[in-house]
mmCIF file of the N, C-alpha and C atoms, coordinates in Angstrom:
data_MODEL
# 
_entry.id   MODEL 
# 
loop_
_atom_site.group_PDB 
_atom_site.id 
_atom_site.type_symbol 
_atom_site.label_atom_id 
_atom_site.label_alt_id 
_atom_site.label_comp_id 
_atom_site.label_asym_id 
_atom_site.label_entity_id 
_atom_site.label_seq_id 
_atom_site.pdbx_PDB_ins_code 
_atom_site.Cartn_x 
_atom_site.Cartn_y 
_atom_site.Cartn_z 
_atom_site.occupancy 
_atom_site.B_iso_or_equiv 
_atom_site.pdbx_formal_charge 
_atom_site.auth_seq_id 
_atom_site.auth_comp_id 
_atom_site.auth_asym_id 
_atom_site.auth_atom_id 
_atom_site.pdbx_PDB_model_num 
ATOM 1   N N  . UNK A 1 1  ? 13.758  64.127 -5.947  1.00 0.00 ? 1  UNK A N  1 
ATOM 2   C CA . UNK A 1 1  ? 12.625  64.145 -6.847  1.00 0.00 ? 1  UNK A CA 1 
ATOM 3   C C  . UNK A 1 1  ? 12.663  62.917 -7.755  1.00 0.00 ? 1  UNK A C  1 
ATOM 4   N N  . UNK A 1 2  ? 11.483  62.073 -8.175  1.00 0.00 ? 2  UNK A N  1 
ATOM 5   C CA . UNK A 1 2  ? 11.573  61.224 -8.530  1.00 0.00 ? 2  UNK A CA 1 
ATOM 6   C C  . UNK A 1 2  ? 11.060  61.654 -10.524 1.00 0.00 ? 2  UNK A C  1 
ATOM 7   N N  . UNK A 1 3  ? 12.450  61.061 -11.046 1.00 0.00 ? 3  UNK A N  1 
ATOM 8   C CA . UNK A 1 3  ? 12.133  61.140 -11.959 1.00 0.00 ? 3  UNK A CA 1 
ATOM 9   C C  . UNK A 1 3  ? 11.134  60.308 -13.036 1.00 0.00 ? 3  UNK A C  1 
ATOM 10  N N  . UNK A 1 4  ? 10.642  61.024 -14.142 1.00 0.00 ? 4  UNK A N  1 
ATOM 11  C CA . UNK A 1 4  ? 9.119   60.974 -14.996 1.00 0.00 ? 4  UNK A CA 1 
ATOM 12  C C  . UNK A 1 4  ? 9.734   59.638 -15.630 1.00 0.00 ? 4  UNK A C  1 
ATOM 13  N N  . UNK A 1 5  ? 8.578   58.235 -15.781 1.00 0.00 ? 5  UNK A N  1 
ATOM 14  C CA . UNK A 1 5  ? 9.352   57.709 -16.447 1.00 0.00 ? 5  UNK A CA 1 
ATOM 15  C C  . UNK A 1 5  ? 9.918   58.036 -18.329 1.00 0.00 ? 5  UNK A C  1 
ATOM 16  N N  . UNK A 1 6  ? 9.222   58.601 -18.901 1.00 0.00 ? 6  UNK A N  1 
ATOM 17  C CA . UNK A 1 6  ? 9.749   59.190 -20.164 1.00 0.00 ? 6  UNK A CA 1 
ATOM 18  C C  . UNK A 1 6  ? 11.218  59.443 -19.906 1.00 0.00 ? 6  UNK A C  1 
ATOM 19  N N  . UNK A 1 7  ? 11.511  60.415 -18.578 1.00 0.00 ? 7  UNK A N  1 
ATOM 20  C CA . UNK A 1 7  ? 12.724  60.590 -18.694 1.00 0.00 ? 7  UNK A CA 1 
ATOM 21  C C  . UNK A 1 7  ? 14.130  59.918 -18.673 1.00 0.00 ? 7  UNK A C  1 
ATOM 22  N N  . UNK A 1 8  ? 13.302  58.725 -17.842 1.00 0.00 ? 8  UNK A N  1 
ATOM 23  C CA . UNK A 1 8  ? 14.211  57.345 -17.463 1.00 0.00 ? 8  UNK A CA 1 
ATOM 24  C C  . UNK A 1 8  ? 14.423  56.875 -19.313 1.00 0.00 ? 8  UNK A C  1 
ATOM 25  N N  . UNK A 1 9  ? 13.481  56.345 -19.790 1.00 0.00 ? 9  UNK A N  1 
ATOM 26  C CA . UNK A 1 9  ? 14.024  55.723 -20.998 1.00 0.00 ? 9  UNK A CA 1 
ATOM 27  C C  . UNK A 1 9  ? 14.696  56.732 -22.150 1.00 0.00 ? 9  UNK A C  1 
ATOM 28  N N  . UNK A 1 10 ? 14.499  57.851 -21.831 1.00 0.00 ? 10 UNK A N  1 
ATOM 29  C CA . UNK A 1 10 ? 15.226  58.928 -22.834 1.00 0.00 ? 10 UNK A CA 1 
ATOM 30  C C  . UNK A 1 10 ? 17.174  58.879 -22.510 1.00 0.00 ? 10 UNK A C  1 
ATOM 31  N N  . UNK A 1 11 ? 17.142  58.675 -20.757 1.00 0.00 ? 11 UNK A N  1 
ATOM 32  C CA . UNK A 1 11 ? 18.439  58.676 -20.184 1.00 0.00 ? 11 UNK A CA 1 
ATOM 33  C C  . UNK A 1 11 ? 18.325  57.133 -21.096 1.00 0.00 ? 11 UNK A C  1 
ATOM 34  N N  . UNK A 1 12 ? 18.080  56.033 -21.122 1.00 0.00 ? 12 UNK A N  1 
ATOM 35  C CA . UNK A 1 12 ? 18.455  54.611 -21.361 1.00 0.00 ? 12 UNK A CA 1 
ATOM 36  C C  . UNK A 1 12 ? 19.100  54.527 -23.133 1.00 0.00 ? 12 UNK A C  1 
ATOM 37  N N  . UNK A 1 13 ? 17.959  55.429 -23.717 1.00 0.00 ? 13 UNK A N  1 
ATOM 38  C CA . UNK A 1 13 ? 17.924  55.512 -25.071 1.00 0.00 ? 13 UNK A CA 1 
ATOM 39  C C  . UNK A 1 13 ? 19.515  56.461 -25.542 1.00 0.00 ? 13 UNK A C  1 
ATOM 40  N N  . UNK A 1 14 ? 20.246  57.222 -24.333 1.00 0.00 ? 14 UNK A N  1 
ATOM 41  C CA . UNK A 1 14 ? 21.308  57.413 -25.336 1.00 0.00 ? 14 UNK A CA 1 
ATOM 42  C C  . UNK A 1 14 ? 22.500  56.713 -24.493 1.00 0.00 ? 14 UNK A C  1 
ATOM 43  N N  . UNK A 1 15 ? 22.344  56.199 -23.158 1.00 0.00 ? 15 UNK A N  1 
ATOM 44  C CA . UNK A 1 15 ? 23.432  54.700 -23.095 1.00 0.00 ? 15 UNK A CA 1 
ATOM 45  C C  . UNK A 1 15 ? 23.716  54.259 -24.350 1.00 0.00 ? 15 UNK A C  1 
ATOM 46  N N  . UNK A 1 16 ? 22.476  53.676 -24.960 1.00 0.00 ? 16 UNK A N  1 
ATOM 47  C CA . UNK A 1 16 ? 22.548  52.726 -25.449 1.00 0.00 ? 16 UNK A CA 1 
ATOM 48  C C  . UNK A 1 16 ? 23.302  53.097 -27.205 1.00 0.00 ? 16 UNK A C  1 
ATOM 49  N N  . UNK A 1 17 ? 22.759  54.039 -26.887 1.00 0.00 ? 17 UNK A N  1 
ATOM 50  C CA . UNK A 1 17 ? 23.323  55.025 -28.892 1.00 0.00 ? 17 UNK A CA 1 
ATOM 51  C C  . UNK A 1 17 ? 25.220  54.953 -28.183 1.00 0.00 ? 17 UNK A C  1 
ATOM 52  N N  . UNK A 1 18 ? 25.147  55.437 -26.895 1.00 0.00 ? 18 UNK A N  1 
ATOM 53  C CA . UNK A 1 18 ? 27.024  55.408 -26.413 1.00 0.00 ? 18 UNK A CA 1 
ATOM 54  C C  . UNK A 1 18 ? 27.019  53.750 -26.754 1.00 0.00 ? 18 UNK A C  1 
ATOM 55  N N  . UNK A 1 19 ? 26.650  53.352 -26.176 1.00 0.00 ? 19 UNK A N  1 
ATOM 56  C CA . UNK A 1 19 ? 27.751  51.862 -26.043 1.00 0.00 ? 19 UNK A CA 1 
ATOM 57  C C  . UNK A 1 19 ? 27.358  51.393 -27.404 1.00 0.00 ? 19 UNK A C  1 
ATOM 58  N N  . UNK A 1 20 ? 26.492  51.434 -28.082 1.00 0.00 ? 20 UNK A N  1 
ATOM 59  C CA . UNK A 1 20 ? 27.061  51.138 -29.729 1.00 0.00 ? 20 UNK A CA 1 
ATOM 60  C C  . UNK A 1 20 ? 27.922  51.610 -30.830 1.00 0.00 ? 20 UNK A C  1 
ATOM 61  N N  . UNK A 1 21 ? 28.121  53.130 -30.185 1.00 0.00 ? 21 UNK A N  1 
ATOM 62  C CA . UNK A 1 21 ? 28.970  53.615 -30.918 1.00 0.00 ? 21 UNK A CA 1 
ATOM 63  C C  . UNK A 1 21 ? 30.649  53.121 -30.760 1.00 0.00 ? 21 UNK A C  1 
ATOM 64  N N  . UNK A 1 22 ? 30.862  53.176 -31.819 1.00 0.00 ? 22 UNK A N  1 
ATOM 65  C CA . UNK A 1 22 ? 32.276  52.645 -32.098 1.00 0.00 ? 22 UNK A CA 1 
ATOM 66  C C  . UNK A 1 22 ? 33.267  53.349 -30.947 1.00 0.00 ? 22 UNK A C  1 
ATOM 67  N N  . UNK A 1 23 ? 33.149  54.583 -30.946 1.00 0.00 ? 23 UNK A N  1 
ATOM 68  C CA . UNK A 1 23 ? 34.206  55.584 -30.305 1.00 0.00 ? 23 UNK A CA 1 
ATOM 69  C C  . UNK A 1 23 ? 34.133  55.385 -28.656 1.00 0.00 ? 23 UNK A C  1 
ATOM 70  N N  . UNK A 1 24 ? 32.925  54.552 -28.236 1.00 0.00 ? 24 UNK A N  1 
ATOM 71  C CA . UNK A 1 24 ? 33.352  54.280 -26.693 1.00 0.00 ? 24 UNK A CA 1 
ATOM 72  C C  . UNK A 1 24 ? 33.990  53.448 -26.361 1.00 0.00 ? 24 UNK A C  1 
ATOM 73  N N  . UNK A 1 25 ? 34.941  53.532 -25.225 1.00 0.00 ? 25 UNK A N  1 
ATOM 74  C CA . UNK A 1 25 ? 36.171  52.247 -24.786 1.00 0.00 ? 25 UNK A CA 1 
ATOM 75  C C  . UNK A 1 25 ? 34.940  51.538 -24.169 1.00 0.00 ? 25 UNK A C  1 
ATOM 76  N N  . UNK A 1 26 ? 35.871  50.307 -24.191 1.00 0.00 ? 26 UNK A N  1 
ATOM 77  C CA . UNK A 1 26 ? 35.009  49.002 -22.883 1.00 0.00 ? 26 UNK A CA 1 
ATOM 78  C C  . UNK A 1 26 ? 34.991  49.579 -21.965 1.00 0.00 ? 26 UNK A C  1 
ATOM 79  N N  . UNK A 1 27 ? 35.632  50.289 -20.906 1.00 0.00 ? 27 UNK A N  1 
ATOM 80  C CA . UNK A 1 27 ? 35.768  51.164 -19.458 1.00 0.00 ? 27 UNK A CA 1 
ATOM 81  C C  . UNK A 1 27 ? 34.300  51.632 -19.300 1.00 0.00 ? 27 UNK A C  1 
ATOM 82  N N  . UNK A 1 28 ? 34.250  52.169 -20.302 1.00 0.00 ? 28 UNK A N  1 
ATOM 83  C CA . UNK A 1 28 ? 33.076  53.661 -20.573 1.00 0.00 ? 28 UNK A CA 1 
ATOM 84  C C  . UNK A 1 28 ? 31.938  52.467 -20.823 1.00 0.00 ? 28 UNK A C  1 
ATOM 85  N N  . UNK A 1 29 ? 31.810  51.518 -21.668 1.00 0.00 ? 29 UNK A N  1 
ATOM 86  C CA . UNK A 1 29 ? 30.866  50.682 -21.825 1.00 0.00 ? 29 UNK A CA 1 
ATOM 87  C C  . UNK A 1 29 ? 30.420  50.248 -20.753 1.00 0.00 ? 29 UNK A C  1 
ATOM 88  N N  . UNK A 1 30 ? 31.102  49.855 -20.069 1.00 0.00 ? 30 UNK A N  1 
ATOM 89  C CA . UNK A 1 30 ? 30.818  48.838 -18.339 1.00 0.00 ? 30 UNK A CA 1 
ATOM 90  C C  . UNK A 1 30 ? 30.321  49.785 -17.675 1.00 0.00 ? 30 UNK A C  1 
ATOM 91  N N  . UNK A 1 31 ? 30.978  51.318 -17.710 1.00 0.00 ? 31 UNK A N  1 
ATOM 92  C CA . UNK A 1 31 ? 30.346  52.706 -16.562 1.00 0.00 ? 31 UNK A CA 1 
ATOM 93  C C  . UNK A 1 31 ? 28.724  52.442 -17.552 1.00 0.00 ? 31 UNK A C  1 
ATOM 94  N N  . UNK A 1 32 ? 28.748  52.697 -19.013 1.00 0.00 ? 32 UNK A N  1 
ATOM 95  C CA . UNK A 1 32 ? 26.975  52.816 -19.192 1.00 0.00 ? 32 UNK A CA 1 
ATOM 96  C C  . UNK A 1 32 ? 26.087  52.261 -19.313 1.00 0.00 ? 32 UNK A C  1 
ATOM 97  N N  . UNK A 1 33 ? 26.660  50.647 -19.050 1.00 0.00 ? 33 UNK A N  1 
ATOM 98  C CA . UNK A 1 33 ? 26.325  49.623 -18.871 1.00 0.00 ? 33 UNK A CA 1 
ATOM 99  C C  . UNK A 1 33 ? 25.638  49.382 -17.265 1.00 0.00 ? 33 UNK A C  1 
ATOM 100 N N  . UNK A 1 34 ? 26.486  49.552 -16.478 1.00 0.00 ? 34 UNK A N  1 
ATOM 101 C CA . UNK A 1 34 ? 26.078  50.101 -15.020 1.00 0.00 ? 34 UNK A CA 1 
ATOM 102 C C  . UNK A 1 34 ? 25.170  51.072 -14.580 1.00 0.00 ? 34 UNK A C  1 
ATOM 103 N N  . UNK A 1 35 ? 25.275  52.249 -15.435 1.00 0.00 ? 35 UNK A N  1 
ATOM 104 C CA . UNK A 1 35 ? 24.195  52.971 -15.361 1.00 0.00 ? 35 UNK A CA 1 
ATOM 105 C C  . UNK A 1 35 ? 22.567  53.201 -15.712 1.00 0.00 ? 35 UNK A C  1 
ATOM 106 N N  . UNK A 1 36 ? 22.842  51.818 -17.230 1.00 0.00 ? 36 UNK A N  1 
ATOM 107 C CA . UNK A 1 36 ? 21.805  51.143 -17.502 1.00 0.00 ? 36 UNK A CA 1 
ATOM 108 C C  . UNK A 1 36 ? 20.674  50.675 -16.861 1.00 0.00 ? 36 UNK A C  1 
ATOM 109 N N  . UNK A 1 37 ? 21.579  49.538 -15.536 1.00 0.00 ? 37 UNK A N  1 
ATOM 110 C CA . UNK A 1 37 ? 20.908  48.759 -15.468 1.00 0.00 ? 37 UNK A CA 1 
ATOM 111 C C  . UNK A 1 37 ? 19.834  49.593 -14.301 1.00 0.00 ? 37 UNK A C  1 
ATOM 112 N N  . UNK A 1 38 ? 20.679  50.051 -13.457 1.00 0.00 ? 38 UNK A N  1 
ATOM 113 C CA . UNK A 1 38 ? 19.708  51.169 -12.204 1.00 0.00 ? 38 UNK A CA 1 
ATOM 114 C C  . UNK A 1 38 ? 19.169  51.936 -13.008 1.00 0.00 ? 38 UNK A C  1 
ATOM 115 N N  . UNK A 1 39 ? 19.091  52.395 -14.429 1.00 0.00 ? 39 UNK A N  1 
ATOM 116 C CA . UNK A 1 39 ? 18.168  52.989 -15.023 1.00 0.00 ? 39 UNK A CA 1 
ATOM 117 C C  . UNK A 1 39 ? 16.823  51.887 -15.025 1.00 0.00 ? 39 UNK A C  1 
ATOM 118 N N  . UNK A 1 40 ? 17.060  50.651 -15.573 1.00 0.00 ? 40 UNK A N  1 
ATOM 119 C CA . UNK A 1 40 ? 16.023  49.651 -16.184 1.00 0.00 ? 40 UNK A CA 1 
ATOM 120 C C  . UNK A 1 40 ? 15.199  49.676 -14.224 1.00 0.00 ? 40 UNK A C  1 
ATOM 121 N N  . UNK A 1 41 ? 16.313  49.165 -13.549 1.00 0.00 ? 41 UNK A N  1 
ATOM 122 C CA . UNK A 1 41 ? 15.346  49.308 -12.488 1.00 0.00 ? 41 UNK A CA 1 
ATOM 123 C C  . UNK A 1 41 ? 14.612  50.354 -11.803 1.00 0.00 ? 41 UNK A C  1 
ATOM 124 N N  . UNK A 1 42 ? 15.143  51.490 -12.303 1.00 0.00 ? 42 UNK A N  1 
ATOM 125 C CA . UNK A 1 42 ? 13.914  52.756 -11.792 1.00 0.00 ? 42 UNK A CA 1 
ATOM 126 C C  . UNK A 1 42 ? 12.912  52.651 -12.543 1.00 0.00 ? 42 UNK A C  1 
ATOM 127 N N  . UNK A 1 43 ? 12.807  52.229 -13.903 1.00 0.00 ? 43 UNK A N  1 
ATOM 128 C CA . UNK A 1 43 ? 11.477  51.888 -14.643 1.00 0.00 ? 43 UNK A CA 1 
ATOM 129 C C  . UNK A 1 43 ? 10.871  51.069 -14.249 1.00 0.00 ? 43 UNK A C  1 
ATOM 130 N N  . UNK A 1 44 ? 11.313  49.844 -14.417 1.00 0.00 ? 44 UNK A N  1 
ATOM 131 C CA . UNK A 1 44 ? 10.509  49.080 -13.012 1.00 0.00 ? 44 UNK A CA 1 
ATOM 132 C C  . UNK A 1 44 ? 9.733   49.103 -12.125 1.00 0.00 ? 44 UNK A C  1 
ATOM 133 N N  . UNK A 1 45 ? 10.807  50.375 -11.020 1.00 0.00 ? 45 UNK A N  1 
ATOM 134 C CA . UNK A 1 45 ? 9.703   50.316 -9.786  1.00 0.00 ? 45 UNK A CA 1 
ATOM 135 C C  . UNK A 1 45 ? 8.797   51.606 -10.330 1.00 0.00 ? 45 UNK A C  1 
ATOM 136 N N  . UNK A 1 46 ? 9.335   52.552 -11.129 1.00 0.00 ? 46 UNK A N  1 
ATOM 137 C CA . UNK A 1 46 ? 8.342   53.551 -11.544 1.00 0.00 ? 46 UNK A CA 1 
ATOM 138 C C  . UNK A 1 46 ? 6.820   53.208 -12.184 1.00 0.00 ? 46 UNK A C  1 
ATOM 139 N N  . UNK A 1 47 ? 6.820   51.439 -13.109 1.00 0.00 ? 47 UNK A N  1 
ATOM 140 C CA . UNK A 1 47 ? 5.735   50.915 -13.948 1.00 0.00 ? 47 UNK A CA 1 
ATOM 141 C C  . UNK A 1 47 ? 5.072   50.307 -12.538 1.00 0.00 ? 47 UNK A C  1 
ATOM 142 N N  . UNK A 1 48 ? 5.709   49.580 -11.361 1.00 0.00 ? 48 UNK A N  1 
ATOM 143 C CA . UNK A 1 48 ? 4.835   48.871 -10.454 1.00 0.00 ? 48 UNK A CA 1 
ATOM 144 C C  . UNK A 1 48 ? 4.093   50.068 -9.587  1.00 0.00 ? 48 UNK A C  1 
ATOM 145 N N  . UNK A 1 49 ? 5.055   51.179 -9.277  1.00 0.00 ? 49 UNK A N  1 
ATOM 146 C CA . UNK A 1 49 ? 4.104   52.110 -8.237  1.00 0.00 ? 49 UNK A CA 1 
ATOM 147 C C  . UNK A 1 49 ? 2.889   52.808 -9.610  1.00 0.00 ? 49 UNK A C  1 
ATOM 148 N N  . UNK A 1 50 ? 2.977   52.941 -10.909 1.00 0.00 ? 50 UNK A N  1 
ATOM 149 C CA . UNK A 1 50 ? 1.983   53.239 -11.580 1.00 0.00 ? 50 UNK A CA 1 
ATOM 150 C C  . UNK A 1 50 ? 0.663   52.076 -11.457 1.00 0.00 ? 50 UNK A C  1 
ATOM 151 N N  . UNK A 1 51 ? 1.342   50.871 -12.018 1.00 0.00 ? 51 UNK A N  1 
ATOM 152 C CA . UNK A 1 51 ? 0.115   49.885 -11.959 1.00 0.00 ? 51 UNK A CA 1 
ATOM 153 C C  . UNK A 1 51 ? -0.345  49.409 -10.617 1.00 0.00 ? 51 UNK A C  1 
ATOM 154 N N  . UNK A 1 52 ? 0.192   49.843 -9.155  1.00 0.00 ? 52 UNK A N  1 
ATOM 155 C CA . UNK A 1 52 ? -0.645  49.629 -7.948  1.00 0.00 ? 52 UNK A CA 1 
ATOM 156 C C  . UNK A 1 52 ? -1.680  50.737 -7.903  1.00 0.00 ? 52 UNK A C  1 
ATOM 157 N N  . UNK A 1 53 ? -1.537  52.189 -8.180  1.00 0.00 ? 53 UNK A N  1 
ATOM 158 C CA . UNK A 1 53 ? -1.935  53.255 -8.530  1.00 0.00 ? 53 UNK A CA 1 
ATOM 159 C C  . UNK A 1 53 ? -3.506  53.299 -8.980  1.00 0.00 ? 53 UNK A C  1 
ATOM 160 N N  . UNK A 1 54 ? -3.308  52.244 -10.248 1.00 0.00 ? 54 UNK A N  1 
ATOM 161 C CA . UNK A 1 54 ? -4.057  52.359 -10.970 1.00 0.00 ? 54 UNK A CA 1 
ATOM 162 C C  . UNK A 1 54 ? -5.203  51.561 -10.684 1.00 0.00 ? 54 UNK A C  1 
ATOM 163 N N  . UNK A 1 55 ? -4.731  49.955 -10.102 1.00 0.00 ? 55 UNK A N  1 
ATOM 164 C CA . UNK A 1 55 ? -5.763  49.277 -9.590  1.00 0.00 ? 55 UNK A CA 1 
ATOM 165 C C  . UNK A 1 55 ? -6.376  50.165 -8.077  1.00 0.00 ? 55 UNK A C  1 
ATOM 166 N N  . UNK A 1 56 ? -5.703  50.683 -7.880  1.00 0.00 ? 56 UNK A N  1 
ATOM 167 C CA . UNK A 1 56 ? -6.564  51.092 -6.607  1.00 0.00 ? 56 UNK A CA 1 
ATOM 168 C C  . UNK A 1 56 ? -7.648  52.179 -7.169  1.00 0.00 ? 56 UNK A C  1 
ATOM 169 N N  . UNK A 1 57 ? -7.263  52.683 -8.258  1.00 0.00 ? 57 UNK A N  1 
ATOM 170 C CA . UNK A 1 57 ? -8.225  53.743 -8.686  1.00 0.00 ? 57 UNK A CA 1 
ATOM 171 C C  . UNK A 1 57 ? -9.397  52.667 -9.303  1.00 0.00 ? 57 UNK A C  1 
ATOM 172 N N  . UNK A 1 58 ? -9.253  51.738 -9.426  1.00 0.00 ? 58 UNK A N  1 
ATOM 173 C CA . UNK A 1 58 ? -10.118 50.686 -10.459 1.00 0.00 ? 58 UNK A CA 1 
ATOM 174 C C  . UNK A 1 58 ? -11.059 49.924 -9.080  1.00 0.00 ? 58 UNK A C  1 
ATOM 175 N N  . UNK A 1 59 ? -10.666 50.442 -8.195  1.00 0.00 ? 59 UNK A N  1 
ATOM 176 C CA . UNK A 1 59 ? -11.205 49.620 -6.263  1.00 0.00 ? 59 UNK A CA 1 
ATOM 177 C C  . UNK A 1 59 ? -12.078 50.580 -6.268  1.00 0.00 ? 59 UNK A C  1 
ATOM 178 N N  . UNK A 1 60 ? -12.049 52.224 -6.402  1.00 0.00 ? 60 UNK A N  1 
ATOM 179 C CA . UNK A 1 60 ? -12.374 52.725 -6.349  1.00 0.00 ? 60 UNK A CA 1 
ATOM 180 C C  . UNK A 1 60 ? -13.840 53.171 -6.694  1.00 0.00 ? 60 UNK A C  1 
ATOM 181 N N  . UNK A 1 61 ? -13.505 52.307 -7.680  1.00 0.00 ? 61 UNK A N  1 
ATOM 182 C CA . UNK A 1 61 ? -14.905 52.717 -8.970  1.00 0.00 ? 61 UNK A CA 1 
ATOM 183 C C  . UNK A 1 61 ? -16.283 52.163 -8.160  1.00 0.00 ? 61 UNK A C  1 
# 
């Protein structure tokens, strides 16, 4: 199931609260750092399959 993008940046939004917080090792930084980034790119392809979506609905008209 492909997840909503809201949900993608909600997962991004507490990476990012981890790897600023003091109490995570570098180890753990690099794992949410990594997990980041295939987060940033599911938004990505989640914003391009929206905006092909959308122009086709705009073909439509």
């Amino acid at each position: 199931m492909t997840k909503k993008y809201e949900e993608l940046i909600s997962e991004l939004r507490e990476i990012v609260k981890k790897i600023e917080d003091n109490n995570t090792s570098l180890d753990e930084m690099i794992t949410l750092y990594e997990q980041g980034t295939i987060l940033v790119r599911q938004c990505e392809d989640r914003l391009t399959e929206i905006e092909v979506k959308i122009t086709e609905l705009g073909r439509e008209s």
